[in-house]
C-alpha positions as CSV (number, residue, x, y, z in Angstrom):
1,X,-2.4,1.2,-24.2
2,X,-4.1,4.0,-22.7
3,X,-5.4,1.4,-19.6
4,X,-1.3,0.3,-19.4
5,X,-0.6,4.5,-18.8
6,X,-3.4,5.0,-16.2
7,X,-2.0,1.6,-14.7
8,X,1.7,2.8,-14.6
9,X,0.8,6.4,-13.1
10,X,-1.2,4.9,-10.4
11,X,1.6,2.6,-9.2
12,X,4.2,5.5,-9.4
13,X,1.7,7.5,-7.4
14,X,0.8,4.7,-4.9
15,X,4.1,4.2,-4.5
16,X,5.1,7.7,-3.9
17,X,2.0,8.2,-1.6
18,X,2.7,5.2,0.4
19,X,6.6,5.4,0.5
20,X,6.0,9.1,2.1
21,X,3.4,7.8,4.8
22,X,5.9,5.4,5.9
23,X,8.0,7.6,6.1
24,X,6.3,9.7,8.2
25,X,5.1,7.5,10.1
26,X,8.6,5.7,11.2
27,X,9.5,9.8,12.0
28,X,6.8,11.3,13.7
29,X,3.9,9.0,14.7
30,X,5.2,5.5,15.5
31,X,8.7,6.2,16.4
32,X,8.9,3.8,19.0
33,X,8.0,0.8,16.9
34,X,9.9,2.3,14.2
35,X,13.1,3.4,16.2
36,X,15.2,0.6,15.1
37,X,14.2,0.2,11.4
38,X,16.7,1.7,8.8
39,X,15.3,4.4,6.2
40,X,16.5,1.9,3.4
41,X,14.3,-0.6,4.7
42,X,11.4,1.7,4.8
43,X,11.8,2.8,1.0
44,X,12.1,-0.8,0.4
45,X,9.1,-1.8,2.1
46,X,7.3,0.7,0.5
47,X,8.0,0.1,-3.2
48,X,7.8,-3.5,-2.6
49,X,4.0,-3.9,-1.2
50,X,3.2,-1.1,-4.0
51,X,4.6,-4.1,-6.8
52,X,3.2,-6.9,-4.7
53,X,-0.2,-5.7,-4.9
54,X,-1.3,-3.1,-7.5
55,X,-1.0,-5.6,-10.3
56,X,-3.2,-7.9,-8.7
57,X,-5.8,-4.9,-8.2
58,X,-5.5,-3.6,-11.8
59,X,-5.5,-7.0,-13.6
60,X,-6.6,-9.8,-11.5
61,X,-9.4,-9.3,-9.1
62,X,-11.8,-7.2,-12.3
63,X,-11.4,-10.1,-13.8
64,X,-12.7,-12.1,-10.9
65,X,-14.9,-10.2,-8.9
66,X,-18.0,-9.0,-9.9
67,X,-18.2,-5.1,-10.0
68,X,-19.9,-3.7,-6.8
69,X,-17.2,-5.7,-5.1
70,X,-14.5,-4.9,-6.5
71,X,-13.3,-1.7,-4.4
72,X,-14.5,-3.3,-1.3
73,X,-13.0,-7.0,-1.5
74,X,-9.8,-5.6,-3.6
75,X,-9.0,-3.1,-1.0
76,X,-9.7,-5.1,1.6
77,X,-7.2,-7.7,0.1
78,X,-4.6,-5.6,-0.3
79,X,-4.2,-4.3,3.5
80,X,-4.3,-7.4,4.4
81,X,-1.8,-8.8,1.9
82,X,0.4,-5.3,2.4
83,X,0.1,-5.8,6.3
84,X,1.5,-9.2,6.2
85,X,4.2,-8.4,4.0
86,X,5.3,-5.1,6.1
87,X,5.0,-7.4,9.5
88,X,7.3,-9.6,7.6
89,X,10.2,-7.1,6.5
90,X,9.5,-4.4,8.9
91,X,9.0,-7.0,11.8
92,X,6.2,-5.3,13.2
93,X,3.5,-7.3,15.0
94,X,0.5,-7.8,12.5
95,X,-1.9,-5.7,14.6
96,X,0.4,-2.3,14.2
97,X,1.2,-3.9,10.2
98,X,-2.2,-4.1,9.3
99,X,-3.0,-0.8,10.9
100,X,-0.3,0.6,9.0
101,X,-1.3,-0.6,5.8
102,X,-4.6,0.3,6.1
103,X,-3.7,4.0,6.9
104,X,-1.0,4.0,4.0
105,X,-4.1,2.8,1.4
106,X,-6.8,4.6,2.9
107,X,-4.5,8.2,2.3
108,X,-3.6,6.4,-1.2
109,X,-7.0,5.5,-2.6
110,X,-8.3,9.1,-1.2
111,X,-5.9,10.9,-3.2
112,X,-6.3,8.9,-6.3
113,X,-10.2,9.8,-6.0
114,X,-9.1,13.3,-5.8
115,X,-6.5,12.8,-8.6
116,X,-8.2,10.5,-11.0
């Protein structure tokens, strides 16, 4: 039970981490490729790569990757898989999608080291 608490605090964090840098993102550093995307649709995005992914970092890739991997390969995985899916609802070309990803989960996983 105690693994199912850690897993739902770090999802409500990654989300909220992740939402915000989108967020900020769209307003102050990538306005232009942002300009025409609606703040709904940002939220949206945000939650939904969260749900997409965390579970398969928490419960699927331990299971199948050997330790000293894990972080590596999982991380990995998961901007791609999150860069894909935000080129896909955001309609961002996959260079700037990937890039974004990789900057939302790179502030994400810093601030879990810090919090966790």
């Amino acid at each position: 039970m105690e693994y199912v608490n850690a897993f739902l605090t770090a999802m409500i964090i990654t989300i909220l981490i992740e939402t915000t840098v989108l967020f900020i993102l769209q307003k102050k550093i990538l306005k232009k490729e942002f300009e025409k995307i609606p703040l709904q649709k940002i939220i949206f995005t945000g939650i939904f790569c969260s749900f997409a992914t965390i579970p398969y970092l928490w419960f699927v890739l331990p299971e199948i990757l050997p330790a000293n991997l894990y972080i590596i390969v999982g991380e990995l995985l998961i901007v791609i898989i999150e860069g894909i899916l935000i080129s896909q609802i955001l309609e961002l070309k996959i260079e700037k999608a990937i890039m974004v990803s990789a900057l939302c989960n790179s502030i994400s996983y810093g601030i879990g080291i810090l919090i966790f």
